[in-house]
Every structure is written in structure tokens, then in C-alpha cells.
KOLNUPA-949216 format. One record per atom (N, C-alpha, C, CB): z, x, y; chain; residue in three letters. Coordinates in nm, 2 decimals. Atoms other than C-alpha are relative to their C-alpha. Glycine has a CB too. Example, Ala and Ser with C-alpha at 12.3 -4.5 7.8 and 13.67 -1.06 7.14 Angstrom:
<node zz="0.00" xx="0.09" yy="-0.12" unit="A" code="ALA"/>
<node zz="0.78" xx="1.23" yy="-0.45" unit="A" code="ALA"/>
<node zz="0.00" xx="0.09" yy="0.12" unit="A" code="ALA"/>
<node zz="0.12" xx="-0.10" yy="0.00" unit="A" code="ALA"/>
<node zz="0.00" xx="-0.09" yy="-0.11" unit="A" code="SER"/>
<node zz="0.71" xx="1.37" yy="-0.11" unit="A" code="SER"/>
<node zz="0.08" xx="-0.08" yy="0.11" unit="A" code="SER"/>
<node zz="-0.14" xx="0.04" yy="0.05" unit="A" code="SER"/>
END
This chain:
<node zz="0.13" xx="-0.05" yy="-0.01" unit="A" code="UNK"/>
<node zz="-7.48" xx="13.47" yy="10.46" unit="A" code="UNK"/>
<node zz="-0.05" xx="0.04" yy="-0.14" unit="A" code="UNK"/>
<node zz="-0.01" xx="0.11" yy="0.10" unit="A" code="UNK"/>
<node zz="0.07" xx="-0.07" yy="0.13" unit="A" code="UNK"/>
<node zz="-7.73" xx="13.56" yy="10.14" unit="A" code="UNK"/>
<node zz="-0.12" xx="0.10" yy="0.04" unit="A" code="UNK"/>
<node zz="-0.05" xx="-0.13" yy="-0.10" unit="A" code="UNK"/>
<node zz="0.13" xx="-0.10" yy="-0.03" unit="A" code="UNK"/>
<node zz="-7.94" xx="13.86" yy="10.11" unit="A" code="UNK"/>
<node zz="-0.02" xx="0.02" yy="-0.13" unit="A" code="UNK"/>
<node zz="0.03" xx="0.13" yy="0.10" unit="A" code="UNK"/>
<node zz="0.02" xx="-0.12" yy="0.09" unit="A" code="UNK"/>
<node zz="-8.08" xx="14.06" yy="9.86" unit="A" code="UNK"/>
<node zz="0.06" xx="-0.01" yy="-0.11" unit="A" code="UNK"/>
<node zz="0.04" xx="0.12" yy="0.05" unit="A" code="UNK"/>
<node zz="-0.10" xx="-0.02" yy="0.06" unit="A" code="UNK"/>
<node zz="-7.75" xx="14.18" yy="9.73" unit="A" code="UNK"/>
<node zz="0.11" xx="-0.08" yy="-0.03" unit="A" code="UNK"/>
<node zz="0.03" xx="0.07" yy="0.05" unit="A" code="UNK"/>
<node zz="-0.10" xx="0.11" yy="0.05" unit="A" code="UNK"/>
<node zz="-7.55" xx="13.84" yy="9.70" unit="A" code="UNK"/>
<node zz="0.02" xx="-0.09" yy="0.14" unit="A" code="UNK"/>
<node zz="0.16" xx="0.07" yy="-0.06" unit="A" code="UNK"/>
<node zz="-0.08" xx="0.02" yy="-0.15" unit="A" code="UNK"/>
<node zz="-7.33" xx="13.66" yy="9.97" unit="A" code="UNK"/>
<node zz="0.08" xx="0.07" yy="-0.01" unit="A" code="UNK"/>
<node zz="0.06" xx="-0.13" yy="0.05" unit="A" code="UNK"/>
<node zz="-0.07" xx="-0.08" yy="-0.11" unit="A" code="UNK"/>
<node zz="-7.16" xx="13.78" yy="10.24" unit="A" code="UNK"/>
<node zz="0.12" xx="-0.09" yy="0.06" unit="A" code="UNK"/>
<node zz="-0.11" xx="0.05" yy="0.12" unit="A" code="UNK"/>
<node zz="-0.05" xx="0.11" yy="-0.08" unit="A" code="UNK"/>
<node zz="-6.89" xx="13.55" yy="10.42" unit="A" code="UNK"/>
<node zz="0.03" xx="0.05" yy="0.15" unit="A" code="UNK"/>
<node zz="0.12" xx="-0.05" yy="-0.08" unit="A" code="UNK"/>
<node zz="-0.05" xx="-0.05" yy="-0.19" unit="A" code="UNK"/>
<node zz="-6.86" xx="13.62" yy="10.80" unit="A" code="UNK"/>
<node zz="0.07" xx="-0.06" yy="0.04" unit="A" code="UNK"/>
<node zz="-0.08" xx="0.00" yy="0.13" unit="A" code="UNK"/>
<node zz="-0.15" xx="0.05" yy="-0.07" unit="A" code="UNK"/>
<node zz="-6.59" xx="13.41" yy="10.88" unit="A" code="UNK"/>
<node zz="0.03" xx="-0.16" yy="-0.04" unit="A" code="UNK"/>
<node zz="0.00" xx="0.02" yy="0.19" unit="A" code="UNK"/>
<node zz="-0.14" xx="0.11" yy="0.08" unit="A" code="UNK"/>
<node zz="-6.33" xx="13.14" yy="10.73" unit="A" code="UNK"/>
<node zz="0.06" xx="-0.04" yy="0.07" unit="A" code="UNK"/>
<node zz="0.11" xx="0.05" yy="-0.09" unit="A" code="UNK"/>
<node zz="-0.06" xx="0.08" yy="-0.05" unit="A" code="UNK"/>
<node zz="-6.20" xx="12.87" yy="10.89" unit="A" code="UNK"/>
<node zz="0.16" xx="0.00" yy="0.01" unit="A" code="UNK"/>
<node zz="-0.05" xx="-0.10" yy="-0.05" unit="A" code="UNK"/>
<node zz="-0.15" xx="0.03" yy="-0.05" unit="A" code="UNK"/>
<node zz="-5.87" xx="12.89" yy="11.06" unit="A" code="UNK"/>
<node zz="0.01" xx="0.19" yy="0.06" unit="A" code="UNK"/>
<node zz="0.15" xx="-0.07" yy="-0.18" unit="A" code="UNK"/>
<node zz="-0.05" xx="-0.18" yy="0.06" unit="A" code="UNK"/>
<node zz="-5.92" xx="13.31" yy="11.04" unit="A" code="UNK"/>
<node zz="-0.09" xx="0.02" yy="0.13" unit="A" code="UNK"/>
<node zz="-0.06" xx="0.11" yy="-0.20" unit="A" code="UNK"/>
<node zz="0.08" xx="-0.06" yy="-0.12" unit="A" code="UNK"/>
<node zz="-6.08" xx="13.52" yy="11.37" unit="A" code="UNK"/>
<node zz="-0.11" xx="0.05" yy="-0.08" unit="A" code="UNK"/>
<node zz="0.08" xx="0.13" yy="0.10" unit="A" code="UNK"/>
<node zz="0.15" xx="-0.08" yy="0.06" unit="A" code="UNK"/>
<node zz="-6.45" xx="13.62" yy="11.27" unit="A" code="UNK"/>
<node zz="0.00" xx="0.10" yy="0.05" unit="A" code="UNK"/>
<node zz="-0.15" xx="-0.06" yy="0.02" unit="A" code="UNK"/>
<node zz="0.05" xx="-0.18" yy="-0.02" unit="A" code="UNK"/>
<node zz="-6.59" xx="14.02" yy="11.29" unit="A" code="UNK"/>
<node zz="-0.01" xx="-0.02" yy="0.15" unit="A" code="UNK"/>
<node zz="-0.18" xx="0.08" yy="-0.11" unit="A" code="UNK"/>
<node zz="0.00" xx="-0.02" yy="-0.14" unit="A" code="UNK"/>
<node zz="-6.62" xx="14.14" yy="11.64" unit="A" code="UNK"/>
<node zz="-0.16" xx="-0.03" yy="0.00" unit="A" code="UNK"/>
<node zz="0.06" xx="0.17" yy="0.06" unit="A" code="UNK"/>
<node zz="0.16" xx="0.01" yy="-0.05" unit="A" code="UNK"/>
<node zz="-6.99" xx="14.04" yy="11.76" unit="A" code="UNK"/>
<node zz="-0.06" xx="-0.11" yy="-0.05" unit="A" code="UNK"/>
<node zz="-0.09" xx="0.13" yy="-0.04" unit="A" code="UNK"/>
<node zz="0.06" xx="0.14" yy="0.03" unit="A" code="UNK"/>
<node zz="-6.98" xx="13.68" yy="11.65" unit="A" code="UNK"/>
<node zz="-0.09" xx="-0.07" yy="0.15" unit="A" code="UNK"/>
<node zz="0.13" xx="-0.12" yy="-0.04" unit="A" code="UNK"/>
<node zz="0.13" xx="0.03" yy="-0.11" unit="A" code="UNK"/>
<node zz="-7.15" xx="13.62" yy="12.00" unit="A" code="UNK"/>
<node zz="-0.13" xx="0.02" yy="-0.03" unit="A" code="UNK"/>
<node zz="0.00" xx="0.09" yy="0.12" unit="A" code="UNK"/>
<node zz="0.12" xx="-0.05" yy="0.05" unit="A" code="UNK"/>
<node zz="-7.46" xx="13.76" yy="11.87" unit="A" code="UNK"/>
<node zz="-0.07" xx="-0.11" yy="-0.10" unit="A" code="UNK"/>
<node zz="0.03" xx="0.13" yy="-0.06" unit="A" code="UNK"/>
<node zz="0.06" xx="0.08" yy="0.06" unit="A" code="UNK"/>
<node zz="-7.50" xx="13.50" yy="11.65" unit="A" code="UNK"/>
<node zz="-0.01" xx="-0.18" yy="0.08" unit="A" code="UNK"/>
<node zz="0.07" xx="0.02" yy="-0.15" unit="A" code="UNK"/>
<node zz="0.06" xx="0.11" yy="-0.09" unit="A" code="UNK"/>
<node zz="-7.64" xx="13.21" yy="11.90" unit="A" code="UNK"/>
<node zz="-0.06" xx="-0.11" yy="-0.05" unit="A" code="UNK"/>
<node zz="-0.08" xx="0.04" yy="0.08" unit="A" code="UNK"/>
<node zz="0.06" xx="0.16" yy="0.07" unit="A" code="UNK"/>
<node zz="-7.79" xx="12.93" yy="11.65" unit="A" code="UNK"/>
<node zz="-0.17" xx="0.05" yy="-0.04" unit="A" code="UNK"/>
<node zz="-0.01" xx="-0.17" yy="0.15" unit="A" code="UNK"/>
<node zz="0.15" xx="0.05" yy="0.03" unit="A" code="UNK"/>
<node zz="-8.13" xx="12.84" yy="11.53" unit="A" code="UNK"/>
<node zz="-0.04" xx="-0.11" yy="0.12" unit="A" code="UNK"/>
<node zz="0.00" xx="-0.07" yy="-0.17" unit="A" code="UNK"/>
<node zz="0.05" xx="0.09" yy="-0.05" unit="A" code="UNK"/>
<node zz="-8.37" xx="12.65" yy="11.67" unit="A" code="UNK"/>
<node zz="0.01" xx="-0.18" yy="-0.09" unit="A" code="UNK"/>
<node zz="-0.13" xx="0.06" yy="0.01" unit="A" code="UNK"/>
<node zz="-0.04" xx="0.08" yy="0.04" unit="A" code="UNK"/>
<node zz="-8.34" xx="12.29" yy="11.59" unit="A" code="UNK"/>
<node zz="-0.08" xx="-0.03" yy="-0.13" unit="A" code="UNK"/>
<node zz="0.02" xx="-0.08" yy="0.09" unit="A" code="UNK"/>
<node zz="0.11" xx="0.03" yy="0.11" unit="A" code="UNK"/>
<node zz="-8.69" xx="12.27" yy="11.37" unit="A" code="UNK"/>
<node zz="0.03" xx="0.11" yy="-0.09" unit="A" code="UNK"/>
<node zz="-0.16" xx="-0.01" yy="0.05" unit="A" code="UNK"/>
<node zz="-0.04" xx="-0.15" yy="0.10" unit="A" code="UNK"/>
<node zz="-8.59" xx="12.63" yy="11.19" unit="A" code="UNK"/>
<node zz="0.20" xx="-0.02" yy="-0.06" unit="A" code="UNK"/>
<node zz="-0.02" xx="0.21" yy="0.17" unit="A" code="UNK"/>
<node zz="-0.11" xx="0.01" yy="0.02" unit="A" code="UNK"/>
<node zz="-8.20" xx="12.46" yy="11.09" unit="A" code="UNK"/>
<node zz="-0.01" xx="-0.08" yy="-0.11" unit="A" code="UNK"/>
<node zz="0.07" xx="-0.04" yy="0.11" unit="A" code="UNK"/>
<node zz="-0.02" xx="0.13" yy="0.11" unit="A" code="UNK"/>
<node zz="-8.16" xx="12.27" yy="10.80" unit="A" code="UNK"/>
<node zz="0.15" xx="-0.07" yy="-0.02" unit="A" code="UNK"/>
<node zz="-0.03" xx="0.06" yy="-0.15" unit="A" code="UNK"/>
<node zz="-0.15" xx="0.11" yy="-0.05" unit="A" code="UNK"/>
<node zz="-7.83" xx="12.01" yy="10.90" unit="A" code="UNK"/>
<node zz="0.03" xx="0.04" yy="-0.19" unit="A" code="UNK"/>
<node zz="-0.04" xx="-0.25" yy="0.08" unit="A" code="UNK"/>
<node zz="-0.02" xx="0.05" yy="0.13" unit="A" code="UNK"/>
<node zz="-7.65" xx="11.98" yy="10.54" unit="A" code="UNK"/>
<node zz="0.12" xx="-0.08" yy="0.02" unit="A" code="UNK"/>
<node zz="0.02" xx="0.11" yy="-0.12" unit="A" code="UNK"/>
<node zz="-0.11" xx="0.09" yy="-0.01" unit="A" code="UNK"/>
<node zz="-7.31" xx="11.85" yy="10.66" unit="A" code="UNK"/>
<node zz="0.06" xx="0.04" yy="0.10" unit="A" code="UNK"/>
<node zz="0.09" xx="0.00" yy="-0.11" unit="A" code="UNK"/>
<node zz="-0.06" xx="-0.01" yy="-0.16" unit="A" code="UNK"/>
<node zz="-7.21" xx="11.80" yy="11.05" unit="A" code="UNK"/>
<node zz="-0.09" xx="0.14" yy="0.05" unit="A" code="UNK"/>
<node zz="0.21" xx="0.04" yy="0.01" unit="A" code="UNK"/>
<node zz="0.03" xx="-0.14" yy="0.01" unit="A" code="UNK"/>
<node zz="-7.26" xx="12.14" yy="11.14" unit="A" code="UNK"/>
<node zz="-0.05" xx="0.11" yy="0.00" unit="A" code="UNK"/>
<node zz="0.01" xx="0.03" yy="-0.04" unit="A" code="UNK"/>
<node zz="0.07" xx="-0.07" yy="0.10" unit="A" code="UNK"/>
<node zz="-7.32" xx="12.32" yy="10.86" unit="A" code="UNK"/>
<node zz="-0.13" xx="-0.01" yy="-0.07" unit="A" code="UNK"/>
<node zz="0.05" xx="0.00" yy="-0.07" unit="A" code="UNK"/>
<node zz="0.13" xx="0.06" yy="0.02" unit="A" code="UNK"/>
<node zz="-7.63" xx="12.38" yy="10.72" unit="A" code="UNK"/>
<node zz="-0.06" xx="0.17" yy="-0.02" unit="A" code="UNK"/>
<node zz="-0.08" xx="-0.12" yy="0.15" unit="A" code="UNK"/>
<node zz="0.04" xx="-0.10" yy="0.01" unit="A" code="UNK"/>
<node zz="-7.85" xx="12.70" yy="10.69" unit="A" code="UNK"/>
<node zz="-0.15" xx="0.02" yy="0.07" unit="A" code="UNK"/>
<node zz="0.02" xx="0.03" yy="-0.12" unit="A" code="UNK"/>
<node zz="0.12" xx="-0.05" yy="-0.07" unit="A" code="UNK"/>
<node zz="-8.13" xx="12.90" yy="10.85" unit="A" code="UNK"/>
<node zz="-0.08" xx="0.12" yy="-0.05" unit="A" code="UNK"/>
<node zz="0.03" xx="0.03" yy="0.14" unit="A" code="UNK"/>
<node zz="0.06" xx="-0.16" yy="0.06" unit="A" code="UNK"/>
<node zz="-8.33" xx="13.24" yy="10.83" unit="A" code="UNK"/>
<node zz="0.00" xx="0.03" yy="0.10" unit="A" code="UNK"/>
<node zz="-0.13" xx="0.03" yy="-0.07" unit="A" code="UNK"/>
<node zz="-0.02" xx="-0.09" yy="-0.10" unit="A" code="UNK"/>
<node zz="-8.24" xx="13.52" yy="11.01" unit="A" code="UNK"/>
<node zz="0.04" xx="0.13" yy="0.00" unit="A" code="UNK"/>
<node zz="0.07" xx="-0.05" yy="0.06" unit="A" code="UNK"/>
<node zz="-0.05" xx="-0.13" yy="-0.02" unit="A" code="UNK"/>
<node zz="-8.17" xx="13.90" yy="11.08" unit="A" code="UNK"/>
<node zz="0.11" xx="0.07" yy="0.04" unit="A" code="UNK"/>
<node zz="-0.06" xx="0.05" yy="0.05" unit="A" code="UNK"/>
<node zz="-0.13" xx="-0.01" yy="-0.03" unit="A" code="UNK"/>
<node zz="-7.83" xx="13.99" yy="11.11" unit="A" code="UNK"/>
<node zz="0.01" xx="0.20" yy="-0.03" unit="A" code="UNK"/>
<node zz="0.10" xx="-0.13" yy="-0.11" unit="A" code="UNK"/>
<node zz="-0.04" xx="-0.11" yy="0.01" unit="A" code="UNK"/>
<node zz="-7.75" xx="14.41" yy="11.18" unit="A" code="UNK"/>
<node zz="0.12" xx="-0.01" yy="-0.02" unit="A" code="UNK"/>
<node zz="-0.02" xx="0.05" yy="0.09" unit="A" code="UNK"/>
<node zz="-0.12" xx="0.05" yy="0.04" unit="A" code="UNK"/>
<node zz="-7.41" xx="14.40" yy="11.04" unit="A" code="UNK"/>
<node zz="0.03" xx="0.14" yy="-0.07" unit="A" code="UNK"/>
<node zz="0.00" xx="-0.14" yy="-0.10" unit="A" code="UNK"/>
<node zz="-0.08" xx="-0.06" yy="0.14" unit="A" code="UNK"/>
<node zz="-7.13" xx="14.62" yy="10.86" unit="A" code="UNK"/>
<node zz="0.07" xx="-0.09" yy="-0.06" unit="A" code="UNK"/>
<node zz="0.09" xx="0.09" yy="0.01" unit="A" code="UNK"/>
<node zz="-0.05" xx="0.09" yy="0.12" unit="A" code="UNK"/>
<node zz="-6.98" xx="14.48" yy="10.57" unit="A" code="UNK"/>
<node zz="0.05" xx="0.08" yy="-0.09" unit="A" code="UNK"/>
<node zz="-0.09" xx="-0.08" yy="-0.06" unit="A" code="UNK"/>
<node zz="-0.13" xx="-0.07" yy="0.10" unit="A" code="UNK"/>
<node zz="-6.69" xx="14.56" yy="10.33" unit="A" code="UNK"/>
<node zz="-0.11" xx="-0.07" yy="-0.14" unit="A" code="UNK"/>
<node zz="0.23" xx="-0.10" yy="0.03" unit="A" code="UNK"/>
<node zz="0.08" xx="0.03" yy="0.13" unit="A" code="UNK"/>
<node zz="-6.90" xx="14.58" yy="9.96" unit="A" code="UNK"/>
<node zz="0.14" xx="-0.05" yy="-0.05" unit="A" code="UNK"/>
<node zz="-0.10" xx="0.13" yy="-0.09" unit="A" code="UNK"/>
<node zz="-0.13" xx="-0.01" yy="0.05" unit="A" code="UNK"/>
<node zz="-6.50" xx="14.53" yy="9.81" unit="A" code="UNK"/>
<node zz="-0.02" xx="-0.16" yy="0.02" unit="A" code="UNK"/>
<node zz="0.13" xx="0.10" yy="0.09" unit="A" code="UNK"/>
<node zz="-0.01" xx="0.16" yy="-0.02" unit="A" code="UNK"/>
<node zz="-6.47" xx="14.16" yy="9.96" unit="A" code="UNK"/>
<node zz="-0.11" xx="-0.02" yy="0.04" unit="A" code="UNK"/>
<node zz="0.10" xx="-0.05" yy="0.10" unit="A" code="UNK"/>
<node zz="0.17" xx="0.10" yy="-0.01" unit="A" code="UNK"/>
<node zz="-6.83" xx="14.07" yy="10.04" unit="A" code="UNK"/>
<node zz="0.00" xx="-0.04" yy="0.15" unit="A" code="UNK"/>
<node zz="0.00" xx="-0.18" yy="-0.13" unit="A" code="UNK"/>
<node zz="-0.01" xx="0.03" yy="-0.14" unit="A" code="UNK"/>
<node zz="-6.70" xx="14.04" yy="10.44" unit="A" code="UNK"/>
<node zz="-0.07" xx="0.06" yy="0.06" unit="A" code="UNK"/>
<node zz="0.12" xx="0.01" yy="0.05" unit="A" code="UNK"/>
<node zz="0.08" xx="-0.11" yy="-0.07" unit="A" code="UNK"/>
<node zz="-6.93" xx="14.12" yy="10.70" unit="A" code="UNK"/>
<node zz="0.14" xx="0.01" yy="0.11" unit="A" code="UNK"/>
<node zz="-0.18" xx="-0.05" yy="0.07" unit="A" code="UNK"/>
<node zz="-0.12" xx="-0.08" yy="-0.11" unit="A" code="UNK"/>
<node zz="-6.65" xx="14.33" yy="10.95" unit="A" code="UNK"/>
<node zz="-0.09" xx="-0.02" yy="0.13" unit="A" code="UNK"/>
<node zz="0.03" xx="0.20" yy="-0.04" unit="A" code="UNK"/>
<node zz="0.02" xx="-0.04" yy="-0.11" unit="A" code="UNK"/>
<node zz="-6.87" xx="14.38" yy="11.22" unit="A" code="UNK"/>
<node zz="-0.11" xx="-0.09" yy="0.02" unit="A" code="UNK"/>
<node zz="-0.02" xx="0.14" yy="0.02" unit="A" code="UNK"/>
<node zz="0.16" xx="0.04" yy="-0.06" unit="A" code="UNK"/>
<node zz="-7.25" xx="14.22" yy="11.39" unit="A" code="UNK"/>
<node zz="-0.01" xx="0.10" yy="0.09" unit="A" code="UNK"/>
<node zz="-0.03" xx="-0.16" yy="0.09" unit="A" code="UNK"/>
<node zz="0.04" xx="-0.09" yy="-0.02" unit="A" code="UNK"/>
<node zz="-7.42" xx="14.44" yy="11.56" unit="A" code="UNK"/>
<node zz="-0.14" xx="-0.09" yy="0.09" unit="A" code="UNK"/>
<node zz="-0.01" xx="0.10" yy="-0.12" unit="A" code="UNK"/>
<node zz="0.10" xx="0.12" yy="-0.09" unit="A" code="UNK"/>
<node zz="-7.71" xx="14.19" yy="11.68" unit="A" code="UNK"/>
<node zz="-0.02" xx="-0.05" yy="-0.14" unit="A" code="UNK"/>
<node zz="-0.17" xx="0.05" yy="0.12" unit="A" code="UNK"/>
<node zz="0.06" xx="0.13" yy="0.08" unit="A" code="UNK"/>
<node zz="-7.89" xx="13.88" yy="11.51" unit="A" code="UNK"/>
<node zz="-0.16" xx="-0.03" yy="0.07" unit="A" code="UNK"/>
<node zz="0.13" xx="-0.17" yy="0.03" unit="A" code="UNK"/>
<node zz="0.08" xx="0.03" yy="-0.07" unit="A" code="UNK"/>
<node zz="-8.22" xx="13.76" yy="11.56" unit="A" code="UNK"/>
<node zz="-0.07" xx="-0.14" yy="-0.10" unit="A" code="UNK"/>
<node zz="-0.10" xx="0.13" yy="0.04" unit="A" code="UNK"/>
<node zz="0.07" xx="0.17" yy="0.13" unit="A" code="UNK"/>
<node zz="-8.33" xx="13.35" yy="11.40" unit="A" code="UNK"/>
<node zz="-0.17" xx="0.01" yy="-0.03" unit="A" code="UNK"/>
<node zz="0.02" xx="-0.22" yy="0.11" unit="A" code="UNK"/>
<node zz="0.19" xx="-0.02" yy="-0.01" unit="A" code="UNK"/>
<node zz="-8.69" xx="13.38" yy="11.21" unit="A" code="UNK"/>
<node zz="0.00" xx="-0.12" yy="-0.04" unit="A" code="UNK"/>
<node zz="-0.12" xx="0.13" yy="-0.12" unit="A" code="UNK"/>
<node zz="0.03" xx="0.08" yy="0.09" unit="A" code="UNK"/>
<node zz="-8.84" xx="13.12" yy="11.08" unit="A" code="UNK"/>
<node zz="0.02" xx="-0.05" yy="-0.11" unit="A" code="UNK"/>
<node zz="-0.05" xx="0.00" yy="-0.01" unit="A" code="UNK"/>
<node zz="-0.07" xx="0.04" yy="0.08" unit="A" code="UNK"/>
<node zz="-8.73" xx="12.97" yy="10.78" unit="A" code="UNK"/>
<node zz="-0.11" xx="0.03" yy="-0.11" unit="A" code="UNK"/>
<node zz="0.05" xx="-0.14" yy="0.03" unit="A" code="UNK"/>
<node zz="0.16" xx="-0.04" yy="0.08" unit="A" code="UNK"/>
<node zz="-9.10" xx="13.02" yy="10.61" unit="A" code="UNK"/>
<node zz="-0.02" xx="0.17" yy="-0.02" unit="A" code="UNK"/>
<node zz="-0.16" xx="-0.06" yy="0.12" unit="A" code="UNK"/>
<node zz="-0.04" xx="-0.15" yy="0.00" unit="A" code="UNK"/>
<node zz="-8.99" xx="13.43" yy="10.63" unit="A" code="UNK"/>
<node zz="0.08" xx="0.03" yy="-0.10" unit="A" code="UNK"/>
<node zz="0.07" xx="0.03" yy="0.11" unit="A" code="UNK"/>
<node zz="-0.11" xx="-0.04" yy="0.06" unit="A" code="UNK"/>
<node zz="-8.70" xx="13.40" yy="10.43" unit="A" code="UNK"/>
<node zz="-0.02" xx="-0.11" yy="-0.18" unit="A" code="UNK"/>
<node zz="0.15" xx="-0.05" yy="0.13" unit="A" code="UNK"/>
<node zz="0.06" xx="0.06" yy="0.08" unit="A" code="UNK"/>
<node zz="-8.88" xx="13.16" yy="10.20" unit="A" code="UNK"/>
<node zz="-0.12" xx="0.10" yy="-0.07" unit="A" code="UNK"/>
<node zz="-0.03" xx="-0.12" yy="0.07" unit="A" code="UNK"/>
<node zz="0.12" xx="-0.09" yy="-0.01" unit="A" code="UNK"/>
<node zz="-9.15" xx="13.40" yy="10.18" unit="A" code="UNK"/>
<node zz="-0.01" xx="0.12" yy="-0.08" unit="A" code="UNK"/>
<node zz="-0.02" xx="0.05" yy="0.12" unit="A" code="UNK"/>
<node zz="-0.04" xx="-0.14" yy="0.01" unit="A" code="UNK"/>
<node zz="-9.00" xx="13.71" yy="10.13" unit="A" code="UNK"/>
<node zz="0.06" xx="0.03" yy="-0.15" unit="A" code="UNK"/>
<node zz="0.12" xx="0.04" yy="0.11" unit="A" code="UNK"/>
<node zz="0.03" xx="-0.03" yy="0.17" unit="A" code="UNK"/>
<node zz="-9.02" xx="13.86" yy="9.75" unit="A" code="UNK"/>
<node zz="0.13" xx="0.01" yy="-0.03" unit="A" code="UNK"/>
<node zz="-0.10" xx="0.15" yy="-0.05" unit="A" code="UNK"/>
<node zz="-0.14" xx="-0.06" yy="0.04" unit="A" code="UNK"/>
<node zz="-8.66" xx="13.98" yy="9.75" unit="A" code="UNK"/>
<node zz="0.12" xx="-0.11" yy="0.00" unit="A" code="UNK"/>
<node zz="0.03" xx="0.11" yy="0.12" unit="A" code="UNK"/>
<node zz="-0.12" xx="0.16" yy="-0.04" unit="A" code="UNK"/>
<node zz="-8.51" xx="13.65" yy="9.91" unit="A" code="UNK"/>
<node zz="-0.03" xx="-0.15" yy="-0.14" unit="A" code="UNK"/>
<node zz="-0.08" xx="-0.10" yy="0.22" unit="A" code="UNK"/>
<node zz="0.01" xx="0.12" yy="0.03" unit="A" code="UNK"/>
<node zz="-8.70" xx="13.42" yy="9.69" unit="A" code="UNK"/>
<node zz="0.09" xx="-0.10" yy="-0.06" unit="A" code="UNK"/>
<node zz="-0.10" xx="-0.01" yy="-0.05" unit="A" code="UNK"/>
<node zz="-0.09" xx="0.03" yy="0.09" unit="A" code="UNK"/>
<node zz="-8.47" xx="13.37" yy="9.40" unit="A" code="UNK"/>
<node zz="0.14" xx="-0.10" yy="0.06" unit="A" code="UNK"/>
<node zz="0.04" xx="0.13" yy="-0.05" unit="A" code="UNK"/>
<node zz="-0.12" xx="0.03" yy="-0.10" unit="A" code="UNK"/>
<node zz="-8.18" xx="13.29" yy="9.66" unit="A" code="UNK"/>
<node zz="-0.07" xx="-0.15" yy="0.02" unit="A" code="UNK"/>
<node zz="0.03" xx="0.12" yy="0.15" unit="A" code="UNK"/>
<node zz="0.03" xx="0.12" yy="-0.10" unit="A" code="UNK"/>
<node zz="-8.37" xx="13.04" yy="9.88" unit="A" code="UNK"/>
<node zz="-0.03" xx="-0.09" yy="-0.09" unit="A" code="UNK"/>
<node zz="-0.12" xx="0.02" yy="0.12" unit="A" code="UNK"/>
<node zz="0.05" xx="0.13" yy="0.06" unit="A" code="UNK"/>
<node zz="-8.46" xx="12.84" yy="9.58" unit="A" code="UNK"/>
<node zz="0.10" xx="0.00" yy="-0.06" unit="A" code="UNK"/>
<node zz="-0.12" xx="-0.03" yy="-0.06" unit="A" code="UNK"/>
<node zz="-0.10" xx="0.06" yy="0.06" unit="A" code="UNK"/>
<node zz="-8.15" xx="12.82" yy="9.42" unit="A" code="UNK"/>
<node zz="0.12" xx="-0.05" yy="0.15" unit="A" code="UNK"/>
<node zz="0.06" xx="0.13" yy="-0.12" unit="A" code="UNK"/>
<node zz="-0.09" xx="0.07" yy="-0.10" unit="A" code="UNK"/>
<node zz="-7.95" xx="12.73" yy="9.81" unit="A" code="UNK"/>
<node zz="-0.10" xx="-0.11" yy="-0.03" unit="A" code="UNK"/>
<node zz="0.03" xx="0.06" yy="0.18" unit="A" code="UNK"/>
<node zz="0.11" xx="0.10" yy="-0.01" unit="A" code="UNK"/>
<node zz="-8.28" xx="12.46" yy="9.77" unit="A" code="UNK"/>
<node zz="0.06" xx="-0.10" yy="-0.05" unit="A" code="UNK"/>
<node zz="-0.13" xx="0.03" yy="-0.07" unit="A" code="UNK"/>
<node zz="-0.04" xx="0.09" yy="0.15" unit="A" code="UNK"/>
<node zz="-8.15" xx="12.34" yy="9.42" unit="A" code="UNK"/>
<node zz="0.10" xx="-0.02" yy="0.06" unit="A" code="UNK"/>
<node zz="0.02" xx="0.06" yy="-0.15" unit="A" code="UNK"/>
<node zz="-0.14" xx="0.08" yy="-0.03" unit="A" code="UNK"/>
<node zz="-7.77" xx="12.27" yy="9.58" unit="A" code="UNK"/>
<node zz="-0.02" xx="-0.06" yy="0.12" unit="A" code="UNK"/>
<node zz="0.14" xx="0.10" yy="0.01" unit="A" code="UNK"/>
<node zz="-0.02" xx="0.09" yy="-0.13" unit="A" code="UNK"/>
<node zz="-7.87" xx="12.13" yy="9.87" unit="A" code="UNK"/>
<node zz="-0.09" xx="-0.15" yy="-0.04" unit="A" code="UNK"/>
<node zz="-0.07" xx="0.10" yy="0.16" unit="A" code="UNK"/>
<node zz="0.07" xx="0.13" yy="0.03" unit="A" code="UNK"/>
<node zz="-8.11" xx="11.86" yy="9.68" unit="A" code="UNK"/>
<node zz="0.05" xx="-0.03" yy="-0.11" unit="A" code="UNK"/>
<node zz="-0.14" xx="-0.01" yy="0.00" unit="A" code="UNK"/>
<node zz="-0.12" xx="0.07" yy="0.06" unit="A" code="UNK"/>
<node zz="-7.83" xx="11.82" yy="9.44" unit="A" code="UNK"/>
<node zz="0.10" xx="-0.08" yy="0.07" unit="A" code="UNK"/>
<node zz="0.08" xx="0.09" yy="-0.06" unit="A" code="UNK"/>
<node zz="-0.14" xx="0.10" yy="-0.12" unit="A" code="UNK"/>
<node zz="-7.59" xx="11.69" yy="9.74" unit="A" code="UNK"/>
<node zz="-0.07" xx="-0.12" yy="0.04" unit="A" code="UNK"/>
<node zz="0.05" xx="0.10" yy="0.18" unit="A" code="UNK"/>
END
């Protein structure tokens, strides 16, 4: 996950994710951007604790998927969303 303050990783393949991965239920299919199988990215609101030490979010708390034009939008995010932009139209 990217915010603000950097990434976050919520969970690593082979490893149990934070308690309240239920909460995170998908995107809509037009608000998902596919990048590989999968994977891919969205915009969304995630209530979370998180270890600042390892960058892990520990816990969810709820999630809610916005639009993708939100997270694009948003003065704080922009920097982010256009540099995931730049590696994903490098691949």
C-alpha cells in the first residue's frame, strides 16, 4: 500500500497477513488496474495499524475502494500515483 508517508506492505507471500484481511474485499473491476494476473493496484481507504520500524501494516480495522480519480486527485498522493504510473508504463 502507498500513502502519504511511503509504502506499507500488508502481507508477503507464503507469510499469514495482519488480522482483518477480510476487510479488504477488491475493487471494482473499472476502479482496478490488472498489471500482472492478479496484481495490479486501486484507490482506497484502509483504517489500519502499522509498525513505522518495518513499514508492516499489523492490523485493518476496515477498508473502503474509491475511485481511482480520488487518489489521483488528491494533493498529498499525487507524487506517488505518478511515479506507480511511470513503472507500470515502463512494464
Amino acid at each position: 500500500m502507498t500513502d502519504k508517508d511511503g509504502d506499507w506492505t500488508i502481507s508477503t507471500q507464503g507469510k499469514e497477513g495482519p488480522t482483518g484481511m477480510e476487510y479488504l474485499v477488491g475493487f471494482p473491476s473499472k476502479e482496478f488496474i490488472n498489471t500482472n494476473n492478479s496484481y495490479g493496484y486501486g484507490c482506497g481507504c484502509i483504517l489500519s495499524e502499522a509498525s513505522k520500524e518495518s513499514k508492516e501494516i499489523t492490523r485493518i480495522f476496515n477498508f473502503k475502494a474509491l475511485p481511482l480519480r480520488v487518489c489521483k486527485t488528491d494533493p498529498s498522493l499525487r507524487e506517488k500515483t505518478e511515479e506507480i504510473e511511470n513503472v507500470m508504463n515502463d512494464n
